[in-house]
C-alpha positions, 0 to 999 in steps of 0.5 A: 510895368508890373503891378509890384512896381505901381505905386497905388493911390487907394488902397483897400482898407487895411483887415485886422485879426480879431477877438471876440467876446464869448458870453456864454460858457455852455456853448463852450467846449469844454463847458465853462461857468461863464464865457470871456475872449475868443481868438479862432485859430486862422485869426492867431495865424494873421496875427502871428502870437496868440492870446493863451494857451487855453483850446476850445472849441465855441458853437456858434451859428450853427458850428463849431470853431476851434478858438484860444481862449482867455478868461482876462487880457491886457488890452491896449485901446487905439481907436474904437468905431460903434455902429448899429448893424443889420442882421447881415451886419450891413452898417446902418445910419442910425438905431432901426427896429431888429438891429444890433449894436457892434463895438469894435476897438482896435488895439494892441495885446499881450501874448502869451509871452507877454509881448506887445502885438496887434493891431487887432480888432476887439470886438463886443455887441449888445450890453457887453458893448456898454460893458467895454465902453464903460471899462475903457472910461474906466481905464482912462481915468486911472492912466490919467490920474497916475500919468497926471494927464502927461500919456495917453491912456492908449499907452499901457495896458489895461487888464479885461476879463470876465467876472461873473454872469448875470441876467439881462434883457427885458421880458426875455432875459438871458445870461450873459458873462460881464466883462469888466476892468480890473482896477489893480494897483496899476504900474506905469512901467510895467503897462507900459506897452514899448517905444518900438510899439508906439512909434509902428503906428499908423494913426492915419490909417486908424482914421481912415478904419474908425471913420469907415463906418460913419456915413454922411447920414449918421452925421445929419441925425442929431442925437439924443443929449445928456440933458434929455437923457437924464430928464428921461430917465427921471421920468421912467423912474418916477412912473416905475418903468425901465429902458425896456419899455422904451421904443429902443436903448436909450443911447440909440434915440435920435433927438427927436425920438427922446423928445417924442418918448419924453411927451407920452411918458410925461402923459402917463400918471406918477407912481409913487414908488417912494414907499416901494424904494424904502421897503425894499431897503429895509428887506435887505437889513437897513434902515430909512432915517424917518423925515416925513414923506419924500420927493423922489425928484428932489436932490439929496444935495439938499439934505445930506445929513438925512443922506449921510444917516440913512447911508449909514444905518443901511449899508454901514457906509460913512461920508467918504465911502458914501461920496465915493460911490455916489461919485463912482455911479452918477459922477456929479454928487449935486445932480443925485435925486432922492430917487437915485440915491435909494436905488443905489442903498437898494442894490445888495452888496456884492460877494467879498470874492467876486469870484472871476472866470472860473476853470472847467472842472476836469479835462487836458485844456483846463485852464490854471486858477487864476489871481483875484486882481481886484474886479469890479463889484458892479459895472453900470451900464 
């Protein structure tokens, strides 16, 4: 009997083309001010369509690959799998000094021709990570809010791309492109990615690919929780540090880890950054609403008229403005601390025009202006 005759009863997991996340224009040929997606030539050949026009070459590791790239693309996320990886990019059971966090979402795209394609494998690491996490959160939010809860968010489209650089990093910080979700007025049937799509899909074998990077070992490690997380937080914040000081990220700490990190900061002594907080605010042009000394631990649900008062004399917002991004930042408006709350007013305002990838100045492959659709100001990780 031939082997074209057997009916298998394990297979190999399916492989998917990919995409990955380019965060620095310079390694870009032709350079660019800021990275954005990547598609190598042999991968657009599995996949059969292509994400632009747009050749270059990217110098990574040590070589150059011959890519399509796009500064945006409409994704369409189907199942996601995160993992921390060795530098062998061996899957391990949980965070270990020396590994790197891997996001891959496995999706549907738009070519070039704006037709529906895929799967294929979206994949980020390291702050970008974060960045695309938050963004699909994002995404899901606005499909919910305009379906009414009534299709999924993997049903549509959402638009991705870059927008802007920034630095990161603790003591060796470095600049990477920020990859964003673009909150434009959203049209269902426009997003819509198609019957002939969704009814393709082979949600078993889209199990089987995110569960092939869970272990039984991951499973028995209890993770850090929201509550330990946000009293860690409070904590770094009251003694004037950062995540940086920290053993590892936070999201990357086991239970026992937060519990342990929790004890040695709580040892250390309080700072009093309050005075610190306000004189930052005022150099940026505000205004602090005088109420006597202020407890940074305490919930500004407890003193919205100072909040409302300060919020406005400092950024110019009003109540609405000023619930909308307290909601858009920490979510429950009650659980805001003083401290919180200033960081916020801390932040300087983003440029009106954020000013999104930008082309190469000259040559054949240059990429068309594109439309500003609306990009984020900031994205919190």
């Amino acid at each position: 009997m031939s082997w074209k005759d057997r009916e298998f009863e394990r297979k190999d997991e399916q492989i998917y083309p990919y995409i990955y996340w380019v965060n620095i224009g310079s390694s870009l040929d032709p350079r660019r001010e800021g990275g954005g997606f990547a598609m190598k030539l042999e991968q657009a050949k599995v996949l059969g369509a292509q994400i632009s026009s747009v050749l270059m070459k990217h110098h990574h590791d040590d070589a150059y690959s011959e890519i399509h790239f796009a500064g945006r693309l409409e994704i369409a996320v189907l199942a996601t799998r995160f993992s921390w990886l060795t530098k062998d990019n061996q899957v391990l059971p949980g965070y270990q000094p020396g590994a790197h966090g891997k996001l891959h979402a496995l999706s549907l795209v738009r070519d070039i021709n704006g037709l529906t394609v895929g799967p294929v494998i979206i994949t980020t690491s390291g702050t970008t990570s974060k960045a695309f996490s938050n963004a699909l959160r994002q995404h899901k939010a606005q499909v919910q809010g305009i379906t009414s809860g009534q299709a999924p968010s993997y049903a549509f489209f959402g638009l991705y791309g870059a927008a802007g650089t920034e630095m990161v990093g603790g003591d060796q910080q470095s600049r990477v492109t920020r990859l964003a979700y673009s909150r434009y007025d959203l049209d269902p049937d426009a997003a819509y990615v198609g019957d002939a799509a969704l009814d393709s899909l082979d949600w078993e074998a889209f199990d089987e690919w995110a569960a092939a990077w869970k272990t039984d070992e991951s499973a028995e490690i209890p993770m850090i929780t929201d509550s330990q997380k946000g009293f860690l937080g409070q904590l770094l914040m009251e003694r004037g540090l950062g995540e940086s000081n920290l053993e590892c990220p936070v999201d990357a700490m086991t239970k026992a880890m937060a519990s342990k990190a929790i004890e040695k900061i709580k040892a250390m002594p309080k700072k009093d950054i309050a005075e610190d907080l306000m004189d930052e605010v005022e150099a940026l042009g505000g205004v602090i609403v005088d109420t006597g000394p202020l407890d940074l631990s305490e919930p500004i649900s407890d003193k919205w008229g100072w909040a409302y008062q300060t919020a406005l004399s400092t950024k110019k917002w009003d109540r609405p403005t000023t619930i909308a991004r307290l909601k858009e930042e920490f979510g429950d408006v009650t659980q805001v601390t003083t401290g919180q709350f200033l960081g916020l007013l801390e932040r300087p305002d983003a440029p009106a025009d954020p000013d999104p990838v930008k082309p190469p100045a000259e040559g054949p492959n240059t990429a068309p202006p594109e439309p500003d659709l609306g990009w984020d100001e900031e994205i919190p990780f």
